[in-house]
C-alpha positions, 0 to 999 in steps of 0.5 A: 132302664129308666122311667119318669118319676112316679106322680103328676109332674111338678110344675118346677121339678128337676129330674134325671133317669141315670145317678149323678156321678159329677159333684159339680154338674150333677149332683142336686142341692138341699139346704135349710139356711145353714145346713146343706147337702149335695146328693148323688141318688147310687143305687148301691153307693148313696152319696150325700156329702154335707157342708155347715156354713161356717166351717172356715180356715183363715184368721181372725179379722185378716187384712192383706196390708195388716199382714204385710202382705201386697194387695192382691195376694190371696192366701187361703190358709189358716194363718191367712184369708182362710176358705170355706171348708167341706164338713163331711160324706155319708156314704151308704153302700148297698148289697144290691149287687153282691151276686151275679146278675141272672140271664133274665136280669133279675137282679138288675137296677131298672126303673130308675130316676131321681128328682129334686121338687123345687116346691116340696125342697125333697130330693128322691130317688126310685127304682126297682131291683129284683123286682122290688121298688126302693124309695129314698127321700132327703130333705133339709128342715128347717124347723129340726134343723138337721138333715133328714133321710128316709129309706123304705123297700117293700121286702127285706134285702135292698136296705142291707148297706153299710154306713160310714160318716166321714170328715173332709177334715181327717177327724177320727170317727167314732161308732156305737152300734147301741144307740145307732150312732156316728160322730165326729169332732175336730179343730182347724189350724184357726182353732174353729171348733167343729162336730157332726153327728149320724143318728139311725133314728128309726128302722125295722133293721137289725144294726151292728158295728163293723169298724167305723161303720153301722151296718143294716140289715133286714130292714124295710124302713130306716131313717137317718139324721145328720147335723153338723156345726161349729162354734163360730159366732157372727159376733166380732165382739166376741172374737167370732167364736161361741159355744162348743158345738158337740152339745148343739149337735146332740140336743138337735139329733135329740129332739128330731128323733123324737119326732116320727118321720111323717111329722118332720116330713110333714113339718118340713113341707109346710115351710118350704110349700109356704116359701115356694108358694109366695110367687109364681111367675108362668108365660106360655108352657112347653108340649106335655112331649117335652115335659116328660124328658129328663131335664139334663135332656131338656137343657141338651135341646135348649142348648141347640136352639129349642124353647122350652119355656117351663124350662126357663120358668124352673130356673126362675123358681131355682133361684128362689130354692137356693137362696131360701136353702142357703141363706136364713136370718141369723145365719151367714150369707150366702157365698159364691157357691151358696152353701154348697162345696166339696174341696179344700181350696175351692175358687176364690175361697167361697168368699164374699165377693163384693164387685158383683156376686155377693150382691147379685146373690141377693137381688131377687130376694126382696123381689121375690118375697124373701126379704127373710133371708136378706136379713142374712146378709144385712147382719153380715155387713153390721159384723164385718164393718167392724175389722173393716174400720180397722183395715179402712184406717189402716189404707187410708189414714187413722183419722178416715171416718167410716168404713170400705172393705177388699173385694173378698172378704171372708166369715171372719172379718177378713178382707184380702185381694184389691180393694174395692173402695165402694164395697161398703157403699153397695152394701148399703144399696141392700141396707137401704132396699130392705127398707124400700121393700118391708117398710120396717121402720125400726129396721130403717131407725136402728140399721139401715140408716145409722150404717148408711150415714157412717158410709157417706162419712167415708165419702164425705172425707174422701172425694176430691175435687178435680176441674170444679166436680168432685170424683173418688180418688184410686178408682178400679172399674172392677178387674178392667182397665186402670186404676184412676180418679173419677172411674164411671163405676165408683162414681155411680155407686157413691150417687147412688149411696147419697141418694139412699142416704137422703131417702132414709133420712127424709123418711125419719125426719132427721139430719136436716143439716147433715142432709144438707151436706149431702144433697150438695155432694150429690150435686157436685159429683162429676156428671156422666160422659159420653164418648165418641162413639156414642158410649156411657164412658167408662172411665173420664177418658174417652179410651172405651173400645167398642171391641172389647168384650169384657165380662163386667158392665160396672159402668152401668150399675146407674141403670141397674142394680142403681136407678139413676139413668132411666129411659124416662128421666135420662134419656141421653145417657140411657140411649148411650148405656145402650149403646155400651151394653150391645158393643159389651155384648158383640152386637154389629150394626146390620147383624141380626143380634142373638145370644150366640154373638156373645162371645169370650169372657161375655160368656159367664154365669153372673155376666148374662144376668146382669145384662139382662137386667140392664137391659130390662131397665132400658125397655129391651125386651127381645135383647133381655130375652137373648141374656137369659137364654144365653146363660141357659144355653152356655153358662148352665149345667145338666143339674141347673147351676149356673156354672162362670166356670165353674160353678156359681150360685149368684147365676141362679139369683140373678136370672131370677132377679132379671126375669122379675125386671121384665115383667115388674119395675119399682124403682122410679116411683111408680108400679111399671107392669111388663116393662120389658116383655119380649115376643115370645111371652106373649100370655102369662101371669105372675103372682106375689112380686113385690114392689118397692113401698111395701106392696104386693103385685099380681098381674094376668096379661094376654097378646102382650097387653095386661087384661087384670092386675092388684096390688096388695098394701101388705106391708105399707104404711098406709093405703094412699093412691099408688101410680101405676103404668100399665101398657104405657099409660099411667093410672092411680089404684087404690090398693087392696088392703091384705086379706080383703081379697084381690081387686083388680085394677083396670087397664086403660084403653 
């Protein structure tokens, strides 16, 4: 028996009336940046099994080429590409049912649930036994930076459990029942040292050592602490390696435990309240009725055609969360599965794949207000450039200038399987897009553009010139078709590198002759095509199959994430990315289109975002809307991952991502509200998006038509007159100055 969680219901709170007992699909995520933990709510075994984001097999600086090894060889070993590893369980087992259950039931676990609040980023779980309520809370704070645990019944019994620490890796566990603490340390085959450490830091128990585990008993309160970490370092100089990491773990055991529970509690939801609280985004609302089912039912009736729009609003809101929890500056990226994995060779190593999902990881970050964590992923790409020059030079020629990488890559530098020669010039649309959105100009003098000028280097040595037009040479439309010169993808992404080169350095006022170089590039790069049916081709032959219904649309990367075809500027070959795009999805003239037509390997998590995206940029509403309620529909678990399969983050982020592209646009210049807003979201607001330039936007709109909007000079340079096109008119506002109060802008009529 089950009831809904205790308290009003959470705008974005995921709930479940049953356990979970499947890691992938069930199981509910927390993290803060670096320390992560999937928890399965057992009434009497309580799951939580823990990851560190820098537990890694796999070698230093690794490169298939430099390894003699061919070029799409993926080795996961230590010697090899390495993955990502899992740290560790805890595992508490209960005595709650140690004796036989009574006629009556008495005995029996009822009124169970277990929730995960988007908002508060605490996971609970509630139910009665014997009559008694037993409440657990888990969190991730970041502030402490360990993972925190609290257990309270009203009576003594249902806490009596044995605890046992557990390393994925097969490191001995040691015990000491006097200071209530377990441990553990070890060394991969690569050497990466790495420690965890349990600290019961607060109960009313009595607690003892039974081989290696503590057991409790006659408590009615206790709380745990878990850290774990390695002594990596995200430093290539220093040979990826840092300090020794049992002493980190005690030090943050130590100083949490000095803190009552109610002060990290307390400590923890005012981070995490403060991040959720940036944006809101809300359209229509689902029946009271509806809201009060469990969400793994909500996504059951999703699936069969119901709309639920709070459900699909909680997916935009847990995009955010997992960003936020699985990425943090001066911390790694976020990798395929985010922070989170419970095998030893996980799919595709956990990696950092740069033809897609690395970046989609992020596309909501500035969006979305968290800029913060981007910084993540910028350090990253300053880290792995230097083993990626080495590699570069290696493919291709000793005196190459600049810098590409492989399409993974790893913690270590590691680059292994194809490569993917604009890897490092789509890293530099994240470079330059920090830039676009914080307006940090020291951000922008010292990294942005010292790194994207070294990349249009690489491009400057090695574009060709074939029939009077410069193309990339060897190029791979990614995991389709052959390779060749001038592929439509590697041509987009270098005209887009050059583009945002120019920008930065117009916006420092330097390289006048180097800009020069490059604007003529720019010019001189082979021109789109379009096919005989109509089609943005893919490739400089017209071979495009109208039939053919792969996963990837890296042909339209110049409509988005890129901004080179546009409705307004380019029209042509907007209409002809159009016509791309339905094909990809397996729209037929004189059908009507739904997201059920889109079928085979169209159907993965990270490929109905981005198309929604795409989409959104080309003013497709109803179509966008379709992608986003086929991933909910087909590529989403009872707990909410997107799942490709199997389970993927860069899903989550990037239908967050979308959502935001239909309803707020920046990239031409301008401020462009509700650009793509279908039928069905007819009344709604947002609150906090952010706009390139440094600003801030809200926006409320009824029967499809803005009625107020502000946008805030928060982080721009200055307060000049911005453009903004609301309901297909433009008009120029003033912007409110942050902290003034909102002022809102008037709709034309």
């Amino acid at each position: 028996m089950s009831r809904a969680p205790d308290g009003p219901p959470g705008r974005h709170r995921l709930w479940y009336a049953r356990p979970a007992t499947d890691w992938q699909s069930q199981a509910l995520p927390i993290g803060n940046g670096r320390l992560g933990a999937m928890l399965f709510g057992g009434p009497e075994r309580d799951r939580i099994q823990f990851n560190e984001q820098s537990l890694w097999g796999g070698a230093n600086d690794y490169d298939n080429a430099l390894a003699g090894r061919p070029d799409d060889d993926f080795d996961l070993s230590d010697t090899g590409f390495g993955c990502y590893r899992p740290f560790g369980d805890l595992l508490l087992t209960f005595a709650l049912a140690s004796g036989p259950v009574a006629a009556d039931g008495a005995g029996r676990v009822t009124d169970y649930h277990r929730t995960l609040d988007l908002e508060t980023g605490i996971h609970s779980t509630g139910f009665a036994v014997a009559g008694q309520r037993v409440r657990r809370e888990a969190f991730a704070s970041r502030s402490a930076d360990v993972l925190v645990l609290r257990y309270q019944a009203a009576h003594p019994g249902p806490l009596d459990c044995d605890i046992a620490l557990t390393s994925a890796q097969g490191a001995p566990v040691t015990v000491d029942a006097a200071a209530r603490t377990a441990a553990f340390r070890g060394r991969l085959g690569n050497g990466l040292r790495y420690a965890a450490g349990l600290r019961l830091a607060d109960t009313d128990g009595v607690v003892t050592a039974v081989g290696a585990r503590l057991r409790v008993r006659t408590a009615t309160w206790m709380t745990l602490l878990l850290d774990a970490r390695t002594d990596y370092r995200m430093d290539a100089s220093a040979g990826w390696r840092g300090s020794a990491p049992e002493p980190a773990v005690e030090a943050a055991l130590d100083a949490a435990a000095d803190r009552p529970y109610p002060t990290l509690r307390a400590t923890h939801l005012a981070d995490s309240t403060e991040v959720a609280r940036r944006v809101s985004v809300t359209w229509g609302d689902s029946d009271e009725d509806l809201r009060a089912l469990p969400t793994d039912a909500r996504l059951a009736r999703y699936r069969t055609g119901g709309e639920d729009p709070a459900l699909e609003q909680t997916m935009v809101a847990l995009g955010r969360y997992l960003l936020y929890s699985s990425s943090r500056p001066g911390g790694l990226p976020a990798n395929l599965q985010g922070l989170w994995n419970d095998s030893d060779r996980p799919p595709w190593a956990c990696d950092y794949h740069t033809n897609i999902n690395v970046q989609m990881a992020y596309w909501a970050a500035e969006t979305t207000d968290l800029g913060d964590s981007h910084r993540a992923l910028v350090e990253f790409v300053r880290q792995v450039a230097v083993p990626s020059r080495v590699a570069t030079r290696h493919a291709f020629g000793a005196d190459t200038r600049g810098w590409t990488a492989r399409t993974s890559q790893s913690i270590f530098g590691g680059n292994a399987w194809e490569w993917n020669t604009v890897a490092s010039a789509w890293y530099a649309q994240h470079l330059y897009e920090h830039w676009a959105f914080s307006r940090d100009r020291a951000y922008l003098r010292d990294v942005a553009h010292p790194m994207i000028r070294e990349i249009c280097e690489f491009w400057q040595d090695r574009l060709i010139e074939r029939d009077g037009v410069l193309v990339a040479p060897d190029g791979w439309s990614p995991e389709h078709g052959p390779r060749e010169h001038g592929v439509t993808y590697d041509q987009q992404v270098v005209a887009d590198l050059f583009g945002n080169y120019l920008d930065c350095a117009e916006a420092l006022d330097v390289d006048a002759g180097y800009r020069a170089v490059v604007a003529d590039l720019r010019t001189r790069l082979a021109p789109h095509r379009i096919g005989r049916w109509g089609q943005l081709q893919e490739w400089r032959t017209d071979r495009d199959d109208p039939d053919d219904v792969h996963r990837h649309t890296s042909h339209l990367f110049a409509v988005f994430p890129g901004r080179q075809i546009t409705p307004t500027a380019t029209p042509d070959l907007a209409a002809a990315a159009l016509v791309s795009l339905t094909a990809r999805c397996g729209e037929r003239d004189g059908i009507p289109f739904d997201e059920s037509a889109v079928r085979g390997d169209s159907r993965r998590s990270w490929t109905w975002p981005w198309r929604a995206a795409v989409f959104a940029r080309l003013g497709e509403a109803q179509r966008a809307r379709h992608m986003i309620r086929g991933l909910l529909r087909y590529n989403t678990l009872e707990n909410l991952l997107c799942d490709h399969p199997p389970m993927q983050m860069d899903g989550n982020v990037g239908v967050t991502a979308a959502v935001v592209e239909m309803l707020l646009q920046s990239h031409q210049g301008l401020v462009h509200l509700l650009p793509a807003l279908p039928r069905e979201w007819a009344d709604g607001e947002f609150r906090g998006l952010r706009a390139r330039g440094g600003y801030r936007v809200d926006c409320t709109w009824r029967e499809g038509r803005v009625v107020d909007f502000a946008v805030v000079a928060d982080r721009a340079p200055h307060r000049d007159p911005v453009r903004v096109r609301v309901d297909g008119a433009d008009v120029w506002v003033t912007p409110t100055a942050p902290g003034a109060g909102p002022r809102p802008g008037s709709a034309p009529r």
